[in-house]
C-alpha positions in Angstrom: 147.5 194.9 200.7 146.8 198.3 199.1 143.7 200.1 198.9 143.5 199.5 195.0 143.5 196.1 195.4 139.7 194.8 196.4 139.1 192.3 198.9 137.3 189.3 197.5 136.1 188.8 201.1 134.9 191.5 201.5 131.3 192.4 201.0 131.6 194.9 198.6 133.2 192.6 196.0 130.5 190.4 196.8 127.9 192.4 196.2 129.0 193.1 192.3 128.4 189.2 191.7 125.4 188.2 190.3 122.9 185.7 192.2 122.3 182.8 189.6 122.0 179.3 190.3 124.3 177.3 187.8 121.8 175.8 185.0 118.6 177.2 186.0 118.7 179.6 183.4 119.9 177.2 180.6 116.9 175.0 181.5 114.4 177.1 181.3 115.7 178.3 177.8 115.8 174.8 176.8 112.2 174.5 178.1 110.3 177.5 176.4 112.2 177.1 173.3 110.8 173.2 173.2 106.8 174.6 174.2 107.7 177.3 170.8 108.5 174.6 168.4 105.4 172.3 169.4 103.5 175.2 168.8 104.4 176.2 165.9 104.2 172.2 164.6 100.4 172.0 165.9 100.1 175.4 163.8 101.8 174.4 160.8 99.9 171.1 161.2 96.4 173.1 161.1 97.2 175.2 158.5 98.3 172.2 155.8 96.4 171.9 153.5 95.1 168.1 153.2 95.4 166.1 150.3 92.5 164.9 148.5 92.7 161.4 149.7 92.8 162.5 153.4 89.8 164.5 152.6 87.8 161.9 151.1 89.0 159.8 153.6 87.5 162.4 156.4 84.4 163.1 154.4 83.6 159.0 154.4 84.4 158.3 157.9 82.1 161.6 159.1 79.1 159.9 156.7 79.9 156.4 158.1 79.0 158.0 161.4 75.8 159.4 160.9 72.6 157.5 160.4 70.8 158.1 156.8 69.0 161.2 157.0 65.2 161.6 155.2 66.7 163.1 152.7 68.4 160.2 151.0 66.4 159.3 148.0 66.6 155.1 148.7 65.9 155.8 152.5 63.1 157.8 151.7 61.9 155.0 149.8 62.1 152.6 152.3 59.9 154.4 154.6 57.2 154.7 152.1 57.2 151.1 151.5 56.6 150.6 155.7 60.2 150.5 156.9 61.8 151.9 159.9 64.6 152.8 161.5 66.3 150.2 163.2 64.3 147.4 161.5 65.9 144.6 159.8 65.0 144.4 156.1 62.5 142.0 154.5 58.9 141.1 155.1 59.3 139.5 158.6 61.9 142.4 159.5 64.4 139.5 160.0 67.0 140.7 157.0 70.3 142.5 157.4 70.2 145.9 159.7 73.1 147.4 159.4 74.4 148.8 155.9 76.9 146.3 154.1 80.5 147.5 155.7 82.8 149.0 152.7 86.0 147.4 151.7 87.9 150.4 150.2 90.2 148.9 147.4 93.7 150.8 147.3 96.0 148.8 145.1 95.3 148.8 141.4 95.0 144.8 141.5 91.7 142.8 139.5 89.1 141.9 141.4 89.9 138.7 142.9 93.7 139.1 143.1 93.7 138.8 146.7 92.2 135.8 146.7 95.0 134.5 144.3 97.7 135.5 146.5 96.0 134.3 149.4 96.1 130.7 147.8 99.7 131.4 146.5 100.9 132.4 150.1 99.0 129.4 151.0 100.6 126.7 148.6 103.6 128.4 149.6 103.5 128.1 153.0 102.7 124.2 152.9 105.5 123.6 150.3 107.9 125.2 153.3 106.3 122.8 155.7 106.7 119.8 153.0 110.3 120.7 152.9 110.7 121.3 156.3 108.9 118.2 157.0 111.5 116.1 154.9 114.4 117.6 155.9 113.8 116.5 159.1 112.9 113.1 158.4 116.0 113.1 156.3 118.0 114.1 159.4 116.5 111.2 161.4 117.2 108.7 159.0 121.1 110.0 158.5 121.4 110.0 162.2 119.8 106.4 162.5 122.0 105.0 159.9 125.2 107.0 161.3 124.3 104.9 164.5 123.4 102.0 162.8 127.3 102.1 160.9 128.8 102.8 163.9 127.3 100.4 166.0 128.2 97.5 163.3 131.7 98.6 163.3 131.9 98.4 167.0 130.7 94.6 167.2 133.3 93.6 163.8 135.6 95.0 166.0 134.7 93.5 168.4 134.3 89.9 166.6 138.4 90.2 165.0 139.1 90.8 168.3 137.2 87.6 169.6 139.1 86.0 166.8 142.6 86.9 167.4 142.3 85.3 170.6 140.6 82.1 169.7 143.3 81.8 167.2 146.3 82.6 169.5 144.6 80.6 172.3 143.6 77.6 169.9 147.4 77.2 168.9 149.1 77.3 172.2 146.2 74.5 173.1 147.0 72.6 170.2 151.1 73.0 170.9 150.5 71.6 174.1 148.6 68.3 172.2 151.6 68.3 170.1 149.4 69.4 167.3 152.2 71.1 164.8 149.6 71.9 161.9 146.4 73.3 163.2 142.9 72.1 161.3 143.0 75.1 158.7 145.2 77.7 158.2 143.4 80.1 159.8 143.0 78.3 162.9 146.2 79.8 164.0 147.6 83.0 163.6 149.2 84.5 160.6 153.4 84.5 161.0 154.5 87.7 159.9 156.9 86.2 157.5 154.3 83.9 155.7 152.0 87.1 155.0 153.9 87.5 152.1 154.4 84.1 150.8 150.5 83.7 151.4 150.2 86.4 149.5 151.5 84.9 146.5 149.8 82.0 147.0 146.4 83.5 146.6 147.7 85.4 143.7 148.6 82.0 142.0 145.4 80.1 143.3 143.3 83.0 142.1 144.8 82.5 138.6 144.2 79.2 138.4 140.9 78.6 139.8 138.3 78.9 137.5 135.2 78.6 140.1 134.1 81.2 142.5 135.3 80.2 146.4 133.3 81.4 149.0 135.3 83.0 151.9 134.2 82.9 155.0 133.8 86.5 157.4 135.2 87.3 160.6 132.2 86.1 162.2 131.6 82.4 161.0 135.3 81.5 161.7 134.3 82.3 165.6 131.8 80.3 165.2 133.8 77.4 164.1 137.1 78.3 165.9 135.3 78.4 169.2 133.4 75.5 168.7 136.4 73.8 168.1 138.2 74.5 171.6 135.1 74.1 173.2 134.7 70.4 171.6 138.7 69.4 171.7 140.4 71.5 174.5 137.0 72.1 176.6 137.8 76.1 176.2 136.0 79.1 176.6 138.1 82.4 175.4 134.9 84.6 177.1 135.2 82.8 180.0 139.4 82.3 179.6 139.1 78.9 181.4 140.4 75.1 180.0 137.3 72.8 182.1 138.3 69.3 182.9 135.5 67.8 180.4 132.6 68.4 178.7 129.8 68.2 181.7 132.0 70.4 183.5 132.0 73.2 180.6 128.2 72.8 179.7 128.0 72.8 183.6 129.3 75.9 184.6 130.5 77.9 181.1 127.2 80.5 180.9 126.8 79.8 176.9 129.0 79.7 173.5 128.9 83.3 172.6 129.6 86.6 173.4 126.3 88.0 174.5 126.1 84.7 177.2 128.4 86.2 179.0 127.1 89.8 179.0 
């Protein structure tokens, strides 16, 4: 190394470096330059000069806070007449004793308006809960009657299916009599290939009868169709058993309907 060349261990080059710890300095900048500016605020505030309103405002809360002096005229008054200080007003002293507390009117509303939108908010607030009220009520009643509509298309389900198998059951019992037509034609199941010769049948019946017909639902045909095993063939399609006779299916068959066997 040559002599030119310093040594940056050596305590001479360590010597020429300044002692500062890293962001001391910057902080305390930071600090007193923060203290200047809320000083100069808190001057800038004193030196403002107020408004009008914010002195009359000061002015009325300094006379709020002081008790009538002598020197008011209707005070004066009063103490000539026998009142004093602290004493309620009237002849028994039982009258109001403090001053009547002021209600400082900003808006440029008539007297009274408040009171009108006080009733408006009011009105309004009860024609919301009207609404709200019925909405929900409306809600109820759509949800009941969804339920309702679903639960009566779950039991006329329920009853075709009932049917279809009276029907299918009800003809193989009546094959087996050697019955080849069943009691009506819906006793039995529809072929597939007479749908749509039935078809035109109705069409043509339709045309020529004058009088109304009454059809029969899903429902009564059960009624009937299950009656009828139960009286000819002794058969229950809940229970899917033939009995042997009648005091054998009244015996141990729980009832003629769905919900007996439940």
């Amino acid at each position: 190394m040559s002599d030119e060349e310093e040594d940056y261990m050596s305590d001479a080059f360590l010597s020429k470096i300044q002692d500062v710890k890293p962001g001391v300095s910057m902080v305390r900048r930071v600090k007193e330059a923060m203290k200047k500016e809320t000083k100069q605020k808190e001057i800038n505030i004193k030196n403002r000069q107020k408004t009008f309103k914010e002195q009359e405002t000061e002015s009325r809360e300094t006379a709020l806070q002081n008790s009538i002096s002598n020197e008011n005229k209707g005070f004066a008054l009063l103490q000539k007449m026998g009142y004093k200080a602290g004493q309620g007003l009237g002849k028994e002293g039982a009258g109001r004793v403090d001053p009547i507390p002021l209600n400082i009117k900003t808006d440029r509303g008539g007297i009274g308006m408040e009171e009108v939108k006080k009733r408006k908010a009011e009105e309004e607030l009860e024609n919301y809960r009207r609404k709200v009220r019925a909405q929900q009520q409306n809600e109820t009643k759509s949800l009941e009657d969804f339920r309702s509509r679903v639960r009566t298309e779950r039991e006329e389900r329920k009853i075709e299916g009932d049917l279809r198998r009276s029907q299918r059951a009800c003809e193989q019992l009546d094959a087996q009599k050697g019955v080849s037509v069943p009691r009506e034609p819906w006793y039995w199941p529809k072929a597939e290939s007479d749908d749509e010769e039935d078809a035109e049948k109705e069409e043509d019946e339709e045309e020529e009868e004058e009088e109304e017909v009454v059809e029969l639902t899903s429902f009564d045909k059960l009624q009937i169709l299950t009656s009828y095993l139960r009286g000819v063939h002794f058969y229950c399609i809940w229970c899917g058993t033939t009995y042997n006779d009648e005091d054998d299916l009244s015996s141990n068959c729980p009832g003629d309907s769905a919900a007996d066997h439940e």
